[in-house]
C-alpha positions in Angstrom: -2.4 -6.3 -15.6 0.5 -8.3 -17.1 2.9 -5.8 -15.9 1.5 -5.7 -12.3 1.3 -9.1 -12.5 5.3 -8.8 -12.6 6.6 -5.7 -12.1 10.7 -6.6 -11.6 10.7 -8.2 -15.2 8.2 -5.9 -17.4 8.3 -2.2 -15.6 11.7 -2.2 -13.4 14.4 -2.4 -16.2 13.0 0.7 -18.0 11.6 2.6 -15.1 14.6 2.2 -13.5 16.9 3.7 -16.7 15.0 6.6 -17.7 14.6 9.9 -16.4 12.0 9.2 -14.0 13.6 6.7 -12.3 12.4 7.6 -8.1 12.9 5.0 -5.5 10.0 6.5 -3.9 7.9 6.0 -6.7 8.7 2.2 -7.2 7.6 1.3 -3.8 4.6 3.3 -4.2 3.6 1.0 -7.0 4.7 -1.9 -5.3 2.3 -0.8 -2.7 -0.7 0.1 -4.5 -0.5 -3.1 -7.2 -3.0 -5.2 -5.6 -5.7 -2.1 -5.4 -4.6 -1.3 -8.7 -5.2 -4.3 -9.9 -8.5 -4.9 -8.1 -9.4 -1.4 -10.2 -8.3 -2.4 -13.3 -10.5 -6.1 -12.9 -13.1 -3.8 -12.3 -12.7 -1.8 -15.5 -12.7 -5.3 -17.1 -15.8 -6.6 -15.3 -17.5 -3.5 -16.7 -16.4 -3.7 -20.0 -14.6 -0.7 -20.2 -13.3 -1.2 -23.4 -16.8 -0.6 -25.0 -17.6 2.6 -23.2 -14.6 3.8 -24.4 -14.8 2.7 -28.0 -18.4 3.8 -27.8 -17.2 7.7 -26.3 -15.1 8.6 -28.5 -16.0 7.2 -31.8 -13.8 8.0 -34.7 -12.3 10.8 -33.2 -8.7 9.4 -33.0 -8.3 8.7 -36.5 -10.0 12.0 -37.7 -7.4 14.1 -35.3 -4.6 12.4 -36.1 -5.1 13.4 -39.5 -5.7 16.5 -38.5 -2.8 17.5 -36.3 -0.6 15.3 -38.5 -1.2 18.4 -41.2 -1.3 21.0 -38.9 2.1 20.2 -36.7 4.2 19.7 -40.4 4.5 23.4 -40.0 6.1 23.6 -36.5 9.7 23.2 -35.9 10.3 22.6 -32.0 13.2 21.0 -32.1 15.0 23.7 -33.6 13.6 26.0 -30.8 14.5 23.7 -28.4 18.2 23.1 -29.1 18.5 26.7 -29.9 17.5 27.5 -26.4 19.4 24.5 -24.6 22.8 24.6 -26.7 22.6 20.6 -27.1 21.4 18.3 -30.1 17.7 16.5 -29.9 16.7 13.6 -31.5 15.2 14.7 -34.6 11.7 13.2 -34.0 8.8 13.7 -31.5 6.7 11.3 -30.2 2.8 12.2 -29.2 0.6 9.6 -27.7 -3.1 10.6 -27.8 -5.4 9.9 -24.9 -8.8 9.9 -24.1 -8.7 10.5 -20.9 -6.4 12.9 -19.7 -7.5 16.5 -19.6 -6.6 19.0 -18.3 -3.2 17.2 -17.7 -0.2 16.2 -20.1 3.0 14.4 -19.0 6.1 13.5 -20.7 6.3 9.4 -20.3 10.1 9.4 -21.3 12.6 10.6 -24.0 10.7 12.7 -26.3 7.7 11.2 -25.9 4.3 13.1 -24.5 1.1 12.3 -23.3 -1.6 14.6 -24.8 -5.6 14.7 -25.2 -7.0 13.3 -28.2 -9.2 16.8 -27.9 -6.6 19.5 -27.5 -6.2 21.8 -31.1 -2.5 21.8 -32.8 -1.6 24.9 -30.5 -1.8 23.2 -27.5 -0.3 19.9 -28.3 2.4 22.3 -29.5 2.7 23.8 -26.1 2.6 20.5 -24.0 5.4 18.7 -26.4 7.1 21.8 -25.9 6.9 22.1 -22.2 7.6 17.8 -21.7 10.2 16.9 -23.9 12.3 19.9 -22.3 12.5 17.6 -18.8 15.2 18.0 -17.6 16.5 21.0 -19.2 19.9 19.1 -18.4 21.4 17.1 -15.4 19.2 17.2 -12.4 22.8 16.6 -10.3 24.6 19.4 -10.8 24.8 23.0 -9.4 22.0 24.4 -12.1 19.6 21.7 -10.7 16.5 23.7 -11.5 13.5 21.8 -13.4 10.2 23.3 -14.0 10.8 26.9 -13.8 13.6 26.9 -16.3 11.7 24.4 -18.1 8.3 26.7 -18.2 10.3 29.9 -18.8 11.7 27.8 -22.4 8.9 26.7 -23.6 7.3 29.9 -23.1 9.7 31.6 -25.2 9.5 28.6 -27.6 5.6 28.7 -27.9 6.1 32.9 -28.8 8.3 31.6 -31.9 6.1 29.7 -32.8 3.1 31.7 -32.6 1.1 29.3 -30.2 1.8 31.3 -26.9 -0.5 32.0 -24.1 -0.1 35.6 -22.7 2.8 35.3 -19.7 1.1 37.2 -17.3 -1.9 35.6 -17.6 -0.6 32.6 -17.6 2.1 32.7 -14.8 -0.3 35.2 -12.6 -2.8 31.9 -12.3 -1.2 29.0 -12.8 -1.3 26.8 -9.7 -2.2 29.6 -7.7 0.7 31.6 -9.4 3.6 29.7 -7.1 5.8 29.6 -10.7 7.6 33.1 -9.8 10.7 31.6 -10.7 9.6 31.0 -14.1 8.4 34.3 -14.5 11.4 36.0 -13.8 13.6 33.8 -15.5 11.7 34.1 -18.4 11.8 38.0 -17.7 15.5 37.8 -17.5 16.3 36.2 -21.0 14.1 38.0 -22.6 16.0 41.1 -21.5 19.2 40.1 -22.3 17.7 39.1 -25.7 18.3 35.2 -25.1 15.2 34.0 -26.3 16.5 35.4 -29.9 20.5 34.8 -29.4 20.3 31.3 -28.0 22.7 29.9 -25.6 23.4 27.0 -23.3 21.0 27.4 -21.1 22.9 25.3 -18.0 25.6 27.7 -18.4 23.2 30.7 -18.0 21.7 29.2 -15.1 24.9 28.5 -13.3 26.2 31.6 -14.1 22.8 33.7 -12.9 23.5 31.9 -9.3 27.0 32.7 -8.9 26.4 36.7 -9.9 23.6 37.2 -8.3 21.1 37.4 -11.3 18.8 35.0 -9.0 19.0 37.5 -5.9 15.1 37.7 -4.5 15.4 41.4 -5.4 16.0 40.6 -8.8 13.6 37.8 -9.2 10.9 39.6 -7.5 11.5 42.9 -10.2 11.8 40.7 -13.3 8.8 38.6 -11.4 6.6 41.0 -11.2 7.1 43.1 -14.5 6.5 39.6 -16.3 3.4 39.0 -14.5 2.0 42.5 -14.0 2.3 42.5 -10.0 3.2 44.6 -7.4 6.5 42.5 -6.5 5.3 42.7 -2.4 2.1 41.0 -3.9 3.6 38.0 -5.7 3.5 35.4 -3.1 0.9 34.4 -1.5 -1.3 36.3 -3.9 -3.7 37.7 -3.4 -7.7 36.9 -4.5 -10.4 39.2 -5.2 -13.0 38.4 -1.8 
C-alpha cells in the first residue's frame, strides 16, 4: 500500500531498469491503483494476515529445509550458460509463495516466484524456465523469447533428470500453441546441441537466415517432437 501510495518514488526506478520494463504496463498500474488499493484495504479489514498464517502453518520453514537439501544437488547454472554461451551470476534466488499455483514468474534478475508446495523437481523446472528470460536481447534480429526459452530449459530439465515428457508436455500446454518450442527443441537436439553447447543467439540468427525456421521444417521437427501429424499441429485437434 506504501508503494501505491507512491508509485514514481518506490516502484518506477526499478520497474523502469529491469527487464520488464513495459510502458503499457505502468499505465495499467497507474490505472488500477485506486481498485487495488481498495482490494488490498479489504484484505486488511479481513485480517488477511491470520488466514494466511493460520493456512499454511509451518509449512514454509519445513520446505525450505527441505528443498534447501534437495536443490544442493542441482547445477542450473552450469546448464544454463552451457546452452546460452554467456556467464550467470553464480546464485539463484527462489521466493516461496502461498498463493500462486499453478503459475511461476521470474520477478527480475535471477530471481523466481515459486509455490511453497511444489517438490524439488518442479521448482527446478520453473527456475530453470524464468531465469532464462530473455535468452538474450529482445532488440535484435534473434528476438525470439518463450519458445527458445521453453525449448532450453527443456533440454536443461533432461540433464538434470527433472524433465517432463516433450510430447506430452508441448502436445497440451496452452492448448499446444508452443510449436515453435517444439521444433526448436527438436532441432538442437538433432544436431546434438543440447550436449555440445553453443551460443544460442548465434544459433537462432543463423537458423533464420538458412532457412532452418522454414514452416516445412518447423512443422517436421514440430511434429516428430510432439508425436503429431504436422497438418494436425495447429489448431489441434480434441477428442469430441
Amino acid at each position: 500500500m506504501a508503494s501505491l501510495a507512491d508509485p514514481v518514488r518506490r516502484v518506477l526506478p526499478a520497474f523502469r531498469t529491469g527487464p520488464h520494463w513495459d510502458q503499457e504496463s505502468w499505465d495499467l498500474l497507474l490505472a488500477c491503483r485506486d481498485e487495488l488499493v481498495a482490494y488490498l484495504t479489504a484484505m486488511l479489514a479481513a485480517d488477511f494476515a491470520a488466514f494466511r498464517a493460520g493456512l499454511m502453518g509451518d509449512r514454509f520453514q519445513t520446505h525450505r529445509a527441505e528443498l534447501d537439501a534437495a536443490l544442493a544437488k542441482y547445477d542450473v547454472i552450469a546448464e544454463q550458460e552451457r546452452l546460452l554461451g554467456r556467464a550467470l551470476q553464480p546464485t539463484i534466488g527462489v521466493v516461496l509463495l502461498w498463493f500462486t499455483k499453478p503459475h511461476a514468474a521470474s520477478v527480475g534478475g535471477q530471481r523466481s516466484l515459486s509455490s511453497v508446495d511444489y517438490p524439488p523437481e518442479t521448482v527446478v523446472r520453473i527456475v530453470a524456465h524464468e531465469m532464462l528470460h530473455p535468452p538474450f536481447p529482445m532488440d535484435g534480429p534473434a528476438a525470439l523469447n518463450e519458445d527458445v526459452v521453453e525449448a532450453l530449459d527443456q533440454i536443461v530439465s533432461e540433464r538434470l533428470g527433472v524433465a517432463r515428457d516433450p510430447a506430452e508436455r508441448w502436445a497440451g500446454a496452452d492448448g499446444g500453441m508452443h510449436i515453435l518450442a517444439a521444433a526448436v527443441y527438436g532441432m538442437l537436439k538433432a544436431e546434438g546441441y543440447d550436449k555440445a553447447g553453443g551460443n544460442i543467439e548465434r544459433w537462432i540468427e543463423a537458423a533464420a537466415t538458412t532457412g532452418k525456421l522454414s514452416p516445412e521444417r518447423i512443422r517436421t521437427y514440430a511434429g516428430e517432437v510432439t508425436k503429431t501429424p504436422p497438418d494436425q499441429l495447429w489448431p489441434r485437434k480434441t477428442a469430441s
